[in-house]
MARROBA-251801 format. One record per residue: residue in one letter; y, x, z of N, C-alpha, C, CB in turn. Coordinates in steps of 0.05 Angstrom, whole numbers, padded with zeros to 5 digits, always signed. Each point is the difference from the previous one (the first is absolute). Last residue first. Glycine has a CB too. Layout:
<recs>
AYXZYXZYXZYXZ;...
</recs>
This chain:
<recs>
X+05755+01310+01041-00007+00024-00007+00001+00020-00027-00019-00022+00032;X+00020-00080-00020+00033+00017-00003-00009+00034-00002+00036-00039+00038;X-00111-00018-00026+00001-00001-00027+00032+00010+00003-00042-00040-00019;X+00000+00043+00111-00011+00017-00026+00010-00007-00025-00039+00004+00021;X+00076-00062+00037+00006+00033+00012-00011+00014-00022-00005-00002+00054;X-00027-00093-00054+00021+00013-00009+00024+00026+00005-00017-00043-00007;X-00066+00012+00045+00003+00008-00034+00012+00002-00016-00019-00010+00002;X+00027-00002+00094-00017+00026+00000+00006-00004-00029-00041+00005+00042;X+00077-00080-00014+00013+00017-00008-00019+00032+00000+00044-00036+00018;X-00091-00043-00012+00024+00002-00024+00017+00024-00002+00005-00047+00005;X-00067+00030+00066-00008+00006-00023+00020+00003-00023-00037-00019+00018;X+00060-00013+00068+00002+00029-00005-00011+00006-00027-00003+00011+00048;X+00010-00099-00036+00026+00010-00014-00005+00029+00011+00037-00044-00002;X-00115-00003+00023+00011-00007-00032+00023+00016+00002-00014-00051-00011;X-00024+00093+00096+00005-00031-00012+00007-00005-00032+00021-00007+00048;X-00050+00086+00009-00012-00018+00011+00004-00026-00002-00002+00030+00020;X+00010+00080-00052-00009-00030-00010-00010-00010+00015-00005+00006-00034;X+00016+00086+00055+00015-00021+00005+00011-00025-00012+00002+00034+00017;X-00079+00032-00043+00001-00007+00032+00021-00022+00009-00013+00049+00009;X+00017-00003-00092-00023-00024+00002-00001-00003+00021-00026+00006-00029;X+00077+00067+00025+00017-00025-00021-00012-00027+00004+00010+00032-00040;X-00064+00050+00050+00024+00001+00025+00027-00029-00003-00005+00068-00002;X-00068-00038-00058-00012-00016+00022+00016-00005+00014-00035+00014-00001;X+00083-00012-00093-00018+00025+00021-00017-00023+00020+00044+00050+00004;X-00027-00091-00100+00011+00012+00020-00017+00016+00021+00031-00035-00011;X-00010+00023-00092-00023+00015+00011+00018-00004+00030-00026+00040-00045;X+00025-00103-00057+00010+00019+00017-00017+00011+00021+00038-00021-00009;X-00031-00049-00064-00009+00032-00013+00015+00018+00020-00002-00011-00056;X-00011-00094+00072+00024+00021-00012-00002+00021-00008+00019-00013+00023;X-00101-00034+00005+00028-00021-00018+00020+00016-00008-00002-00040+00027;X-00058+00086+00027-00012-00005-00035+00020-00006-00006-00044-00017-00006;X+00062+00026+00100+00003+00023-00026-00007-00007-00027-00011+00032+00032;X-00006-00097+00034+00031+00003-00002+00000+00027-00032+00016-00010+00072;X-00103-00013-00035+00014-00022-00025+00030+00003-00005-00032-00038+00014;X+00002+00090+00064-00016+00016-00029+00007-00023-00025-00050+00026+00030;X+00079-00055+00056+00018+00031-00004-00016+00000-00021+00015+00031+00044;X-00062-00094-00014+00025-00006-00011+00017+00019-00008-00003-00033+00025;X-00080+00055+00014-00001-00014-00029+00021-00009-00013-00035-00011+00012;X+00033+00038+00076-00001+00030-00014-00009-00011-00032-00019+00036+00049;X+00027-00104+00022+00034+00013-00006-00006+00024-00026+00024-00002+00062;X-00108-00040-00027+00024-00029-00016+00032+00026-00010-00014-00064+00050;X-00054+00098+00010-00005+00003-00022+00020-00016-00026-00047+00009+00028;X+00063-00009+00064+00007+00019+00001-00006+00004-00044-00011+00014+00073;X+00021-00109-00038-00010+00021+00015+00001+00025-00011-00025-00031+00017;X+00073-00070-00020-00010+00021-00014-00016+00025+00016+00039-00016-00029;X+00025-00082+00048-00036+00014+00009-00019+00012-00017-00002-00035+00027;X+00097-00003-00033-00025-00011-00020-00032+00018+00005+00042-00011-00043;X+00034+00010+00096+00018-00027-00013-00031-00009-00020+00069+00021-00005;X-00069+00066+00059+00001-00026+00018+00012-00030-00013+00007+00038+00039;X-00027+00048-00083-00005-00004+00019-00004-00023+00013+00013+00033-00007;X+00040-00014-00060-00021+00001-00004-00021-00004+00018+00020+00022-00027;X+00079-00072+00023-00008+00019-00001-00023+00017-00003+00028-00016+00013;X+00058-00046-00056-00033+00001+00007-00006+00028+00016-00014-00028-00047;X+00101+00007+00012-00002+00007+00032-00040+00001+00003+00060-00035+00022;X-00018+00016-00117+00007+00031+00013-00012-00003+00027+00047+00012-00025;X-00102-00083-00018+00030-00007+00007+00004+00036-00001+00005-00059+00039;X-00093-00002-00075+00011+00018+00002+00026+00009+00006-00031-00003-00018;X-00030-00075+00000+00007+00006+00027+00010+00018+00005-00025-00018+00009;X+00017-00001-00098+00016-00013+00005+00010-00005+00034-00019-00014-00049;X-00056+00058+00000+00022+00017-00006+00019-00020+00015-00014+00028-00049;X-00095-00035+00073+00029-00011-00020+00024+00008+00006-00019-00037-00006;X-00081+00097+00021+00023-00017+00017+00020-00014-00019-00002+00033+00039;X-00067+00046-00032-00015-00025-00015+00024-00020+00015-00063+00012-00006;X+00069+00075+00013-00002-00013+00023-00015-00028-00004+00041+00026+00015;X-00014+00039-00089-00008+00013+00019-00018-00016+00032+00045+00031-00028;X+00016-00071-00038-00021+00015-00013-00024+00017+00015+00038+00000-00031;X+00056-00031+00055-00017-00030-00002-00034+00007-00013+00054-00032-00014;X+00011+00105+00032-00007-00012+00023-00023-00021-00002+00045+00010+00012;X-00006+00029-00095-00019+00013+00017-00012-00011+00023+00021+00031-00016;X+00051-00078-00014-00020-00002-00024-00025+00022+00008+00042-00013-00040;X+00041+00012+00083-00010-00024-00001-00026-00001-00007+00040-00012-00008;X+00006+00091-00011-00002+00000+00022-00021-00029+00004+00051+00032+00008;X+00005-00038-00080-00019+00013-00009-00016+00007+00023+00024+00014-00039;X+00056-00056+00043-00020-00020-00010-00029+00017-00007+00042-00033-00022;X+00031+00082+00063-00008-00023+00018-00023-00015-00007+00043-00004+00009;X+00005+00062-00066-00014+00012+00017-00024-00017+00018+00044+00028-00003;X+00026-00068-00051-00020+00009-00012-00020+00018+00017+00030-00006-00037;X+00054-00022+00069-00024-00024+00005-00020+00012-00027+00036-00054+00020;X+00026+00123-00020-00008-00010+00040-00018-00015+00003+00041-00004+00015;X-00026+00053-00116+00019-00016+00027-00026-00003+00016+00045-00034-00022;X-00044+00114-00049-00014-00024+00008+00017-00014+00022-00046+00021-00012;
</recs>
């Protein structure tokens, strides 16, 4: 899978998840404080992360998601795995 596929797919949870247009979505976004997610917001996003990709990340992995492009690359760590 490439990079901006990842990306676009990531996107697409976020925007899903957050009820939010994909198009405010930048890598530097951050969750927190860019789109004032709250603890629950993130643990839904990590969980849409896994569906979308058929992947399993750890909590320990989930913790340090704090921006679009960590996300990206957390999923994409697991799918080279």
């Amino acid at each position: 899978m490439q990079e901006n596929e990842v990306f676009d797919k990531v996107k697409e949870v976020i925007s899903d998840v957050l009820k939010i247009d994909s198009k405010d979505i930048k890598p530097e976004t951050r969750f927190v404080e860019d789109l004032k997610a709250d603890s629950m917001d993130q643990f839904f996003l990590v969980d849409g992360l896994c569906e979308k990709f058929n992947i399993n990340i750890s909590d320990e992995d989930a913790r340090k998601i704090q921006s679009v492009d960590d996300a990206v690359k957390a999923v994409e760590e697991v799918l080279k795995a």
